[in-house]
SEVO-468265 format. One record per residue (C-alpha): residue number from 1; residue in one letter; x, y, z. Coordinates in nm, 3 decimals. Example, Ala and Ser with C-alpha at 12.3 -4.5 7.8 and 13.67 -1.06 7.14 Angstrom:
2
<nr:1 rest:A xx:1.230 yy:-0.450 zz:0.780> $
<nr:2 rest:S xx:1.367 yy:-0.106 zz:0.714> $
***
This chain:
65
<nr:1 rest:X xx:0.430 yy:1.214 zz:1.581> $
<nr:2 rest:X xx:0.565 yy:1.227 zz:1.244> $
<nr:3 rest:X xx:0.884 yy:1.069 zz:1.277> $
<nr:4 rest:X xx:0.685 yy:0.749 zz:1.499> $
<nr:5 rest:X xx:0.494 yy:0.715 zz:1.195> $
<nr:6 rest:X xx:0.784 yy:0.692 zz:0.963> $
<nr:7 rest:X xx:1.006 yy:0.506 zz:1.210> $
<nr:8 rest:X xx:0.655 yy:0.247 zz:1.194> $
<nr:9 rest:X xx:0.672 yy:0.225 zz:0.820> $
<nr:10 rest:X xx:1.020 yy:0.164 zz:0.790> $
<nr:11 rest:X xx:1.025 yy:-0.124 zz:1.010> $
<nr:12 rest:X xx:0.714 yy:-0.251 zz:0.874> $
<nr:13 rest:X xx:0.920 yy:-0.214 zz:0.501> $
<nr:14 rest:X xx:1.221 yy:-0.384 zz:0.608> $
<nr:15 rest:X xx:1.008 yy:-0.667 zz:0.777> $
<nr:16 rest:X xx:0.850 yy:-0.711 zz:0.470> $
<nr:17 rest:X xx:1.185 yy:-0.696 zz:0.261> $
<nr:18 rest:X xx:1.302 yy:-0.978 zz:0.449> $
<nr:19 rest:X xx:1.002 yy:-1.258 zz:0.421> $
<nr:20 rest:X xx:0.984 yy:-1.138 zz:0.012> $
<nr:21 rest:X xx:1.358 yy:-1.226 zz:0.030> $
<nr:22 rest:X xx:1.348 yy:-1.533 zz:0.199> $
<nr:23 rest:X xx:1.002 yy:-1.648 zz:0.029> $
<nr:24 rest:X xx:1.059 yy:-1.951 zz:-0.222> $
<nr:25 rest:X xx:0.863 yy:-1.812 zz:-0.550> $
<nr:26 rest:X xx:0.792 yy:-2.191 zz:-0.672> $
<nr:27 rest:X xx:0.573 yy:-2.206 zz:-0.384> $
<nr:28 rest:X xx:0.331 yy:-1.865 zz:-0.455> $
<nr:29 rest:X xx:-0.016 yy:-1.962 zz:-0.513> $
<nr:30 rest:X xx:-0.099 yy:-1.627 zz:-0.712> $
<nr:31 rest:X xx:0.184 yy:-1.502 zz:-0.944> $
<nr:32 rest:X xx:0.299 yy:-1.100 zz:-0.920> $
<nr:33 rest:X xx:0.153 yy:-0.994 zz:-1.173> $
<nr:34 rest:X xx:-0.211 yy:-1.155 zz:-1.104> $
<nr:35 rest:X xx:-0.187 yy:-0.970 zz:-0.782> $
<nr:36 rest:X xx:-0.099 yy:-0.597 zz:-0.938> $
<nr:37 rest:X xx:-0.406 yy:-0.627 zz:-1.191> $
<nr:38 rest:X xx:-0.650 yy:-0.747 zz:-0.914> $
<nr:39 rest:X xx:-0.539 yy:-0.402 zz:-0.718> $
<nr:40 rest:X xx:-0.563 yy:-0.199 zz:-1.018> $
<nr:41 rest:X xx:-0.921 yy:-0.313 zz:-1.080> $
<nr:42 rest:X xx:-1.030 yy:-0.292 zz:-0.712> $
<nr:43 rest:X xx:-0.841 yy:0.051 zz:-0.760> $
<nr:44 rest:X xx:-1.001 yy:0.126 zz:-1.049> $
<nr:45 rest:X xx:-1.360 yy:0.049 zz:-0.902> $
<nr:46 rest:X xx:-1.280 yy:0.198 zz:-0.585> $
<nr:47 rest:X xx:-1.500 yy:0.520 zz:-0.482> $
<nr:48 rest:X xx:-1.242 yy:0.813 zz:-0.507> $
<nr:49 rest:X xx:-1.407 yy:0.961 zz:-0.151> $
<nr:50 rest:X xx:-1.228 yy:0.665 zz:0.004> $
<nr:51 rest:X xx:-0.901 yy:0.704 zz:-0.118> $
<nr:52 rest:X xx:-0.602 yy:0.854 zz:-0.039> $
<nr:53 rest:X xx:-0.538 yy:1.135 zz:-0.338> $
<nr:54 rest:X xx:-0.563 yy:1.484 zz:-0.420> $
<nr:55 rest:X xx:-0.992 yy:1.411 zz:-0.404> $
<nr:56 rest:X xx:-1.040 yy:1.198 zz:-0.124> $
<nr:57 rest:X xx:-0.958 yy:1.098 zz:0.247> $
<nr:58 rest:X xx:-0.740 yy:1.323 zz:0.433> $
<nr:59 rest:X xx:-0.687 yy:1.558 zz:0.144> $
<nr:60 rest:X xx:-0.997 yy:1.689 zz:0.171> $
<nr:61 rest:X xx:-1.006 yy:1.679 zz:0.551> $
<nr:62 rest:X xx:-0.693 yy:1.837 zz:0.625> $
<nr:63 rest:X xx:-0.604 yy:2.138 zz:0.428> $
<nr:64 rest:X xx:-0.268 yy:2.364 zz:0.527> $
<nr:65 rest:X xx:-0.198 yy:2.675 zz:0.338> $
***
């Protein structure tokens, strides 16, 4: 189950790799860097029950010893 997941996520990554590479940056509506500090305030006023650390979301659902 694992390695479908990971196979999943790499194809999904290289997908992605290849429209950022073939993207024409004169063209982007919202610049890189307005897009990282809109995710670090949603982030940042995001509930820490809903995400995925250490204090939230499967971490506190799924504990191995």
């Amino acid at each position: 189950m694992y390695r479908e997941r990971n196979a999943i996520g790499a194809v999904k990554a290289c997908n992605a790799a290849l429209i950022a590479e073939n993207e024409d940056s004169n063209t982007n509506l919202v610049s890189f860097d307005t897009t990282v500090k809109a995710m670090e305030e949603i982030g940042r006023d995001m509930s820490c029950k809903f995400k995925e650390t250490a204090m939230g979301g499967l971490a506190v659902c799924m504990i191995y010893c």
